[in-house]
C-alpha positions as CSV (number, residue, x, y, z in Angstrom):
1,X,-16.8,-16.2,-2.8
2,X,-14.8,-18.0,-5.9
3,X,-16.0,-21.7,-6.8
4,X,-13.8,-24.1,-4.6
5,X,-14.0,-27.0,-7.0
6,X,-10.6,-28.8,-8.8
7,X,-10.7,-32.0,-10.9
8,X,-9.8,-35.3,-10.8
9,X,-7.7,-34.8,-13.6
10,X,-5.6,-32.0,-11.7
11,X,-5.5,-33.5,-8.3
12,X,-4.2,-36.8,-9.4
13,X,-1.9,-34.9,-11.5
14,X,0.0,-32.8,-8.7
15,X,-0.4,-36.0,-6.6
16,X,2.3,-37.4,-8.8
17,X,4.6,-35.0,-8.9
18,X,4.6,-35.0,-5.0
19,X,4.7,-31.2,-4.3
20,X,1.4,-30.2,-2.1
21,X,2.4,-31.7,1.0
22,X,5.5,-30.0,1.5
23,X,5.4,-27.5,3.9
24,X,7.0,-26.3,7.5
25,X,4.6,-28.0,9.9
26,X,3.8,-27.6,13.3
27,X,0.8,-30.0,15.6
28,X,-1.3,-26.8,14.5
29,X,-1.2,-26.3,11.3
30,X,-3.4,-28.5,9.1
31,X,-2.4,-29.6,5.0
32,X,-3.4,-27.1,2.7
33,X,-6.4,-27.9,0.4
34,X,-5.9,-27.5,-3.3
35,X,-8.8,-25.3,-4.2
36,X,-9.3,-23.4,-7.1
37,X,-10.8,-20.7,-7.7
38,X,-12.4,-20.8,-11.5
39,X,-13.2,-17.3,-11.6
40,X,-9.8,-16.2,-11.2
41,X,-7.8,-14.3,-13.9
42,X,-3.7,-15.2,-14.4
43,X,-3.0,-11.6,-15.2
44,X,-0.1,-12.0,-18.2
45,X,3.4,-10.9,-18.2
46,X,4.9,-10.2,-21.6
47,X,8.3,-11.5,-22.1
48,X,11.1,-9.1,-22.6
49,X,12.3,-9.6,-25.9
50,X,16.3,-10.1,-24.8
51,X,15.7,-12.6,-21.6
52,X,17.2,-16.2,-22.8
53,X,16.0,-19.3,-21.0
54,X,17.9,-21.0,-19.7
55,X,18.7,-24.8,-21.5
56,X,17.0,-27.3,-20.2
57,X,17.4,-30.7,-19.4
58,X,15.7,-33.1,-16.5
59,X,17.1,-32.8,-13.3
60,X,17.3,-36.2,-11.2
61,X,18.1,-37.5,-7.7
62,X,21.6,-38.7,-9.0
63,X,22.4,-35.4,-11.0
64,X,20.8,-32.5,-9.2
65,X,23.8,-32.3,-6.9
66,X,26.5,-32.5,-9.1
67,X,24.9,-30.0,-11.4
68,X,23.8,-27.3,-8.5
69,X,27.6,-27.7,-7.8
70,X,29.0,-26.5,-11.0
71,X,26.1,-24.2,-11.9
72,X,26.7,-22.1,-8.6
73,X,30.0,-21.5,-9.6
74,X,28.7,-19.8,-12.5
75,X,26.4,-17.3,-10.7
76,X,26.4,-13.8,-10.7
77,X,23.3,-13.1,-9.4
78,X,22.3,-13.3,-5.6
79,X,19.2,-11.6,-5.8
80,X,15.9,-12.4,-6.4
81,X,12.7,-10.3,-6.6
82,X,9.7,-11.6,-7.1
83,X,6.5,-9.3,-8.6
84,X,3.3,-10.7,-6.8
85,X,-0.3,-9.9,-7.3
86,X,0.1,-7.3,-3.9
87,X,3.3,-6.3,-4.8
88,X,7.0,-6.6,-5.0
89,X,9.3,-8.5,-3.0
90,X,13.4,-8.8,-2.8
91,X,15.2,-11.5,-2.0
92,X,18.8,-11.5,-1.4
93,X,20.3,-15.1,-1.3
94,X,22.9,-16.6,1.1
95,X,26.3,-17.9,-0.5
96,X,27.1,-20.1,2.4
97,X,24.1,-22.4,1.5
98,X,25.3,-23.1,-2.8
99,X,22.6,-26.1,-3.6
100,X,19.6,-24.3,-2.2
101,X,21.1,-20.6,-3.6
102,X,21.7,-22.2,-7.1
103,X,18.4,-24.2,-7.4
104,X,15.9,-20.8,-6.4
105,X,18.0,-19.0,-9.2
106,X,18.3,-21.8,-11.2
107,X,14.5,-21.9,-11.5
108,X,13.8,-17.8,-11.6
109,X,15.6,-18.1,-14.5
110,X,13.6,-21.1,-15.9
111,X,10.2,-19.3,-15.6
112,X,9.3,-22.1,-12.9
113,X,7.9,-19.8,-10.4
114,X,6.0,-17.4,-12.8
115,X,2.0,-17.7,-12.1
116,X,2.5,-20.0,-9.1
117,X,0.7,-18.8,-5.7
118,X,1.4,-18.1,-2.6
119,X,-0.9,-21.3,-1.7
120,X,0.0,-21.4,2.1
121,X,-1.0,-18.5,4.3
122,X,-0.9,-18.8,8.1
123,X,-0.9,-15.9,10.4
124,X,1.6,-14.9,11.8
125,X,3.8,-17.6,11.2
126,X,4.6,-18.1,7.6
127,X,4.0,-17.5,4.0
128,X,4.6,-20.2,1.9
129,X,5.3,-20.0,-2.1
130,X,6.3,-22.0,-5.4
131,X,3.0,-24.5,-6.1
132,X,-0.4,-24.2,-8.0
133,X,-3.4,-26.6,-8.9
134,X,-3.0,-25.5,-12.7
135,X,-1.8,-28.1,-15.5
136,X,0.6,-25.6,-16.0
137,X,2.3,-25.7,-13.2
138,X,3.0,-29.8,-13.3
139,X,4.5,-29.8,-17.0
140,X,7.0,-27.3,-15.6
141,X,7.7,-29.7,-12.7
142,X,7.7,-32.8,-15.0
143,X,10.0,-31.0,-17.6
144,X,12.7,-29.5,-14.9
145,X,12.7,-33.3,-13.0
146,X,12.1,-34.4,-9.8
147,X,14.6,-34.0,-7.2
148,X,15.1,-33.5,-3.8
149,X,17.7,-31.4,-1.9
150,X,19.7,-32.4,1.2
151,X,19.2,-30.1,4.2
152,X,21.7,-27.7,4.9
153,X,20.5,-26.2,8.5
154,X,24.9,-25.8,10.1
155,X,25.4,-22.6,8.5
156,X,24.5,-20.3,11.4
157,X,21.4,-18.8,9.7
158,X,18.2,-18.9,11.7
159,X,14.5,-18.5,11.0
160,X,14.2,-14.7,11.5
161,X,11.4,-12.7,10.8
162,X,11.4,-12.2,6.9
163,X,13.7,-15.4,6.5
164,X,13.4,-17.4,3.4
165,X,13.9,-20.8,3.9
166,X,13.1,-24.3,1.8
167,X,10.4,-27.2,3.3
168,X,11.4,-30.5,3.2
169,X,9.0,-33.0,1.7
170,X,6.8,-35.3,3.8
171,X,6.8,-38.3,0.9
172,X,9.1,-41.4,1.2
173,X,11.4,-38.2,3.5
174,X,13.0,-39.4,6.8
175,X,16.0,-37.1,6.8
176,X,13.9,-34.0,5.5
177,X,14.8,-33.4,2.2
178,X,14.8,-30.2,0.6
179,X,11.1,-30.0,-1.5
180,X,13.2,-27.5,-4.5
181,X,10.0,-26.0,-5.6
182,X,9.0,-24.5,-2.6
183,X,9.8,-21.9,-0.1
184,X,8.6,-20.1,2.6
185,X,9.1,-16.6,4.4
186,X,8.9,-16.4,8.3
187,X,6.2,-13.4,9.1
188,X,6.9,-14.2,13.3
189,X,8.3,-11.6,15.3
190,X,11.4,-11.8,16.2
191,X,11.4,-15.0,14.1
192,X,10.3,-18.9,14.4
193,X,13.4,-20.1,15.7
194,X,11.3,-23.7,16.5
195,X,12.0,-24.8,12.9
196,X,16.2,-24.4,13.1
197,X,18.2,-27.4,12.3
198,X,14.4,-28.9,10.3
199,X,14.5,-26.5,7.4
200,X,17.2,-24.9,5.2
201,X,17.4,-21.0,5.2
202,X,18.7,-19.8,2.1
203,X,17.9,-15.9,2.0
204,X,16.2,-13.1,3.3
205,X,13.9,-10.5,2.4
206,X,16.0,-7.0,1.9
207,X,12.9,-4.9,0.8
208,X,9.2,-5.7,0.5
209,X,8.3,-7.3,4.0
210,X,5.0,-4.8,4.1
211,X,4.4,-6.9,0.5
212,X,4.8,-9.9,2.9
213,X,2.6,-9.0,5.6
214,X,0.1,-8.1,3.6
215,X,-0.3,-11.1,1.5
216,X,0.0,-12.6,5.7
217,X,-3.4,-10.8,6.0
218,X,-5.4,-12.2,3.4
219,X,-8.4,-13.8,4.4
220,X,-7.8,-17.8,4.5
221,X,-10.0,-21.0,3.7
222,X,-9.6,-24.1,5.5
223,X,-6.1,-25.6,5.6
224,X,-4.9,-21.9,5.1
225,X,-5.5,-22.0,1.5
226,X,-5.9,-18.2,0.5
227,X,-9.4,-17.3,-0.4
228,X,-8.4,-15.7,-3.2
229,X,-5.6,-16.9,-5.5
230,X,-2.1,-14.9,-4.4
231,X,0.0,-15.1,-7.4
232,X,3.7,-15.3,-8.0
233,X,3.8,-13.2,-11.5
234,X,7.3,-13.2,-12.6
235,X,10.4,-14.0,-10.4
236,X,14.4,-12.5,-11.7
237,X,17.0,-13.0,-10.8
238,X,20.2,-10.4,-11.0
């Protein structure tokens, strides 16, 4: 069993960026602790020599719209696939829902999501994605900018099993915000249609749902804090 200890220094840190508590919740399901595990290994990812980053600049409350708005109407892309620690798994994006659509590409293509967890496991519900208790981690959030997205739950999409949808964040949030750096995938069968018209669906797994389940499976510490580190290696977009 991995060391469950985390410093001051990092919890304070995430604190401030706001980003842990941000989950689907229901009167079962506790907060997730940040534990890390110290004798865990980041496997690297080499960069391919041609991928360009994206520019950069700080996204805000008062610009994130307007600039989701113009960037989606840029896109190509409306795929995702993410390359985890127990495997591979495709995402293909909804164009009826642009803010959400443009912000999860937006980010792939930033690196954001590269060596994050999957932090949040709870069976047979959800898998949730996008955060770690690394330093790394929080300069990417404090470099991208802190902002919030407004729900977008009208568009007829529903929390089917193998549904990606966005949690809203629980700081300073009474119409549920969208938290931008976070997702979650709905393991339920036929779905967990309890959460419609609280969360924004934005996609849906198209190929790797055994990837899904079986990161669902992993053995859990308290506050459904995986037991051993899930990691998000490398997320593109195309």
């Amino acid at each position: 069993m991995a060391l469950k200890e985390i410093s001051l220094f990092a919890i304070l840190f995430m604190f401030l960026l706001g980003s842990c508590k941000d989950q689907p919740t229901t009167k079962e399901n506790k907060l997730p602790q940040n534990n890390i595990k110290k004798d865990s290994i980041v496997p690297e990812v080499p960069a391919k020599e041609d991928e360009k980053e994206e520019e950069a600049f700080e996204l805000t409350e008062d610009n994130a719209i307007e600039f989701f708005f113009n960037y989606s109407k840029t896109l190509k892309e409306n795929k995702v696939k993410l390359t985890t620690s127990l495997g591979e798994i495709t995402i293909e994006l909804f164009n009826n829902v642009p803010y959400h659509k443009a912000n999860f590409i937006y980010l792939a293509k930033m690196g954001y999501f590269n060596n994050t967890y999957f932090h949040r496991v709870v069976k047979n519900f959800i898998i949730q994605g996008g955060n770690a208790d690394n330093v790394e981690t929080a300069e990417k959030r404090s470099k991208i900018g802190r902002y919030l997205l407004p729900p977008d739950t009208r568009k007829g999409h529903k929390h089917h099993r193998g549904v990606v949808s966005m949690p809203s964040s629980e700081i300073n949030n009474p119409h549920k915000l969208a938290s931008p750096y976070e997702f979650f995938i709905v393991v339920t069968k036929p779905g967990s249609y309890h959460l419609d018209g609280g969360y924004t669906p934005f996609g849906r797994v198209i190929d790797g749902m055994d990837v899904v389940d079986k990161i669902n499976s992993q053995p859990v510490d308290n506050g459904d804090w995986p037991s051993q580190n899930i990691y998000i290696l490398k997320a593109e977009a195309f």
